[in-house]
KOLMAR-92218 format. One line per 4 residues: number of its first residue (from 1); their letters; for each residue x, y, z of N, C-alpha, C, O. Coordinates in Angstrom, 2 decimals. Example, Ala and Ser with C-alpha at 12.3 -4.5 7.8 and 13.67 -1.06 7.14 Angstrom:
% KOLMAR-92218
1	AS	13.19:-5.69:7.80:12.30:-4.50:7.80:13.20:-3.30:7.80:14.24:-3.32:8.46 | 12.85:-2.25:7.08:13.67:-1.06:7.14:12.90:0.03:7.87:13.41:1.14:8.04
% end
This chain:
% KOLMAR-92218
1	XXXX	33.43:8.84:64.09:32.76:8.13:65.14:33.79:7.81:66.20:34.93:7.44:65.92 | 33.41:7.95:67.24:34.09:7.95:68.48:34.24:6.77:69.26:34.89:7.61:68.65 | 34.35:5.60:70.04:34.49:4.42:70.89:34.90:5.03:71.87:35.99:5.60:71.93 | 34.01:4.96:72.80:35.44:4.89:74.57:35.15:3.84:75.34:34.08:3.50:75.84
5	XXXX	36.33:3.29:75.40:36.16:2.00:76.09:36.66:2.14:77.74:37.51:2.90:78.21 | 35.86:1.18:78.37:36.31:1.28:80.16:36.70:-0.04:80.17:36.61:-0.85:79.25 | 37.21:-0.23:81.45:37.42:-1.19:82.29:38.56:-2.04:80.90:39.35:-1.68:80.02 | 37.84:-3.63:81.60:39.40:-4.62:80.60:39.66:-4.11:79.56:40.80:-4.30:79.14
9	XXXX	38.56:-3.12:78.61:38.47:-3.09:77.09:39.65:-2.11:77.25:40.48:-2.49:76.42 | 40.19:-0.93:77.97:41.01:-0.05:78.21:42.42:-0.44:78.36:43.42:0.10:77.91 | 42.28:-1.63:79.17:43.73:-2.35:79.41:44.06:-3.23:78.48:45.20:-3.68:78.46 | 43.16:-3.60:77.62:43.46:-4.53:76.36:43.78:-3.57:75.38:44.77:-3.89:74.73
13	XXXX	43.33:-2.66:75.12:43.45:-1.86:73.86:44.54:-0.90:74.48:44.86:-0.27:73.47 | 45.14:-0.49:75.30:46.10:0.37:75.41:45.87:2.01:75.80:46.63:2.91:76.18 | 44.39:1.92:75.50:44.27:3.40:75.42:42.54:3.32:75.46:41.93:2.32:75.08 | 41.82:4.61:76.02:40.60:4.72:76.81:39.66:4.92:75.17:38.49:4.54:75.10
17	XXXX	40.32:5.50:74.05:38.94:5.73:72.89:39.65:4.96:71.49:40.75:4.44:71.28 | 38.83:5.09:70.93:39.25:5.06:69.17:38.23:5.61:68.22:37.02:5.38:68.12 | 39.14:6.51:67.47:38.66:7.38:66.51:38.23:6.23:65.24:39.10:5.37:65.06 | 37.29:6.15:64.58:36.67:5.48:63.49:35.92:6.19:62.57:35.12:7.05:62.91
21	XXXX	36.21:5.76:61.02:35.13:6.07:60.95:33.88:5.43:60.12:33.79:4.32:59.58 | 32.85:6.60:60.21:31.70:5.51:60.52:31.55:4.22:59.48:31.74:4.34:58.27 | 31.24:3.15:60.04:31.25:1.56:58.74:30.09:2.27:57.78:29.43:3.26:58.10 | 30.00:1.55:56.56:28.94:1.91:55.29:27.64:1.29:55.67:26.51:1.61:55.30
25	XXXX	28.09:0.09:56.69:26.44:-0.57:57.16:25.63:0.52:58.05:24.41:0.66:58.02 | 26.46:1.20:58.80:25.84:2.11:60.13:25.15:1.69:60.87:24.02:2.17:60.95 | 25.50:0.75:61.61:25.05:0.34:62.51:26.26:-0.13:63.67:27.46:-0.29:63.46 | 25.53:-0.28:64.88:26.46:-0.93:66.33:27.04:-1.87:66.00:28.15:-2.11:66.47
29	XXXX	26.44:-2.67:65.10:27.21:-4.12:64.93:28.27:-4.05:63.99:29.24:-4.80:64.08 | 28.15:-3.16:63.06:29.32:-2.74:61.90:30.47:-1.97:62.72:31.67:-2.11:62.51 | 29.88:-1.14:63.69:30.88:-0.34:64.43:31.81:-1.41:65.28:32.95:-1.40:64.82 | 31.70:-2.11:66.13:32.21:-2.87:66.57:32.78:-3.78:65.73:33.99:-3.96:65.90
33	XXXX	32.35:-4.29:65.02:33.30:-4.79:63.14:34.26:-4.22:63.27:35.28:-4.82:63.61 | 34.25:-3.12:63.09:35.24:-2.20:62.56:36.33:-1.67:64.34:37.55:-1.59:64.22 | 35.93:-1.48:65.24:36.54:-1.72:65.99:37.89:-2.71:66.42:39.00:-2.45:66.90 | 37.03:-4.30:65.90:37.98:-5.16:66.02:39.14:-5.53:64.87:40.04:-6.38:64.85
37	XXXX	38.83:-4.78:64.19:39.96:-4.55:62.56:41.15:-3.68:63.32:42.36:-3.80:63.55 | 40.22:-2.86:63.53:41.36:-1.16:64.06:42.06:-1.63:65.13:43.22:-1.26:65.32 | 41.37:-2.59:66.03:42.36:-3.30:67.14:41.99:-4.73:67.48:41.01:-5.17:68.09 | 42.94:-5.29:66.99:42.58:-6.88:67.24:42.36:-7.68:68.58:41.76:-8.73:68.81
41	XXXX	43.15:-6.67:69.48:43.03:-7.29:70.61:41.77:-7.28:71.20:41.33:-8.17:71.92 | 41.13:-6.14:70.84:39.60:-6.21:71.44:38.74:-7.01:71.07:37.74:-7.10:71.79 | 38.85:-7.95:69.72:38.17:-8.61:68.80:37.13:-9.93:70.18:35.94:-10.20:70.38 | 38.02:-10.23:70.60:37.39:-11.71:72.03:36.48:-10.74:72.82:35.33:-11.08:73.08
45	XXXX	36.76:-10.05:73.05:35.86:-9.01:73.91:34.32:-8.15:73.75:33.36:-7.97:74.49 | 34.69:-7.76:72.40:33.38:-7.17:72.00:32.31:-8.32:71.63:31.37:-7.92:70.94 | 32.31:-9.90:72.03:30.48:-9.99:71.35:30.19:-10.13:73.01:29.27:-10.90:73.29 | 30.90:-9.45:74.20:29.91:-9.49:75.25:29.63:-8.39:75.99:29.14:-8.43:77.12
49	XXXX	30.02:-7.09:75.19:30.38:-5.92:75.53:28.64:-5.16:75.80:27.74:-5.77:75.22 | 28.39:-4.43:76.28:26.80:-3.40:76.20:27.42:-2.10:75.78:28.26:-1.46:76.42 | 26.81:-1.73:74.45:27.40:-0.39:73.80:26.18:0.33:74.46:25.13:-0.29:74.62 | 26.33:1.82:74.90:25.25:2.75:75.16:25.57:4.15:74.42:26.70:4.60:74.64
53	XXXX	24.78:4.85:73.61:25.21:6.19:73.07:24.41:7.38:73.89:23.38:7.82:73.38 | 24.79:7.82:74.92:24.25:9.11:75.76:24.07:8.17:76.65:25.01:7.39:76.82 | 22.93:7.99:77.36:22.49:7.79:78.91:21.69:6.56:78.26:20.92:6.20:79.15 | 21.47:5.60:76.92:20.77:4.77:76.60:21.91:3.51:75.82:22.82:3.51:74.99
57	XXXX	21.15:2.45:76.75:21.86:1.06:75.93:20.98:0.64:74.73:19.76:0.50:74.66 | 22.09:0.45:73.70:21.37:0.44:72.30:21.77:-1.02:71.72:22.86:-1.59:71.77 | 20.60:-1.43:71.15:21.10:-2.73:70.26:21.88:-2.48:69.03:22.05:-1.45:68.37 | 22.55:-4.34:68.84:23.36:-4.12:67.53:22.92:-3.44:66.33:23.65:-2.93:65.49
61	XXXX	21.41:-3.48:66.31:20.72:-2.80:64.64:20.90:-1.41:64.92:20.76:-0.77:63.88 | 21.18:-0.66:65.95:21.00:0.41:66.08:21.74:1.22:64.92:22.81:0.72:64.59 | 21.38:2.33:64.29:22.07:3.37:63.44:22.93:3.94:64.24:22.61:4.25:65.39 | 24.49:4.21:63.62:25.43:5.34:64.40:25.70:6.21:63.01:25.72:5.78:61.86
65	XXXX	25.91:7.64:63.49:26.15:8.14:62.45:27.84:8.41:62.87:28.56:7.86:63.70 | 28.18:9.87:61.58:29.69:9.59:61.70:30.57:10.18:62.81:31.73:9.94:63.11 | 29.32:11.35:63.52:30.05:12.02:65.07:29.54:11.09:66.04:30.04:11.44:67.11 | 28.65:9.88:66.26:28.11:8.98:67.05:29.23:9.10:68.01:30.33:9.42:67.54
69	XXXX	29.11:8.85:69.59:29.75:8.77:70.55:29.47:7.21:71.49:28.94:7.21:72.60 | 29.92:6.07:70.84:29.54:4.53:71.39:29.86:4.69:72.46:30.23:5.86:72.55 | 29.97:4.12:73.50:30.74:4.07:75.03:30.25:2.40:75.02:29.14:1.89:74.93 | 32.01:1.66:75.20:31.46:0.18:75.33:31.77:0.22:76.56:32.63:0.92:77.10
73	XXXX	30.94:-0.69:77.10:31.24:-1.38:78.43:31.31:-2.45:79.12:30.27:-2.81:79.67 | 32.41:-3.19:79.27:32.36:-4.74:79.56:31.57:-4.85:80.00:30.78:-3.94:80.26 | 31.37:-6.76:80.43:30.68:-7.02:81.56:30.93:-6.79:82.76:31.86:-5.98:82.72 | 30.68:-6.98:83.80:31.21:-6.44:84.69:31.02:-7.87:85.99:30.00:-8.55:86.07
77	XXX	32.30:-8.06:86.89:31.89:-9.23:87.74:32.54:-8.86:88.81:33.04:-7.74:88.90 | 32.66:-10.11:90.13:32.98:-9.47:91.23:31.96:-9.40:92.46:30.83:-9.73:92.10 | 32.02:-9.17:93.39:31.34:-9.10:94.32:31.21:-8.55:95.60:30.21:-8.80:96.27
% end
C-alpha cells in the first residue's frame, strides 16, 4: 500500500510517499495507524488530513487493499 503525502505532510515527513503494508484491519483508519508508527512525525497531522483513493474522498471505514494508492491531503488555509 502506497501513501503520498502533499503539502505540510511532505515537509514533515521528509519525503512525498510511504511504502506500507497493508494493516490486518484494512481500512483508512488502520492505514493512517500505521502511517503514524512508520513516521511519527506525521502522527499530529493525520486526524485532520482528507485521504482520497483515485479522484474520490473516502471515509475512515473505507477498505484499502494491499496495492491501494491513499493520497493524504492536509487541510488547506490561506487566502
Amino acid at each position: 500500500m502506497r501513501l503520498e503525502l502533499y503539502g505540510v505532510l511532505t515537509e514533515v515527513a521528509g519525503q512525498t510517499r510511504l511504502e506500507l503494508e497493508k494493516p490486518a484491519e484494512g481500512t483508512v483508519a488502520a492505514a493512517l495507524e500505521a502511517a503514524a508508527t512508520a513516521c511519527p512525525e506525521l502522527a499530529d497531522h493525520l486526524p485532520r488530513v482528507a485521504v482520497a483513493v483515485g479522484d474520490a474522498l473516502v471515509p475512515p471505514d473505507a477498505p484499502v487493499e494491499e496495492d491501494s494508492v491513499l493520497v493524504l491531503l492536509p487541510p488547506v488555509s490561506g487566502g
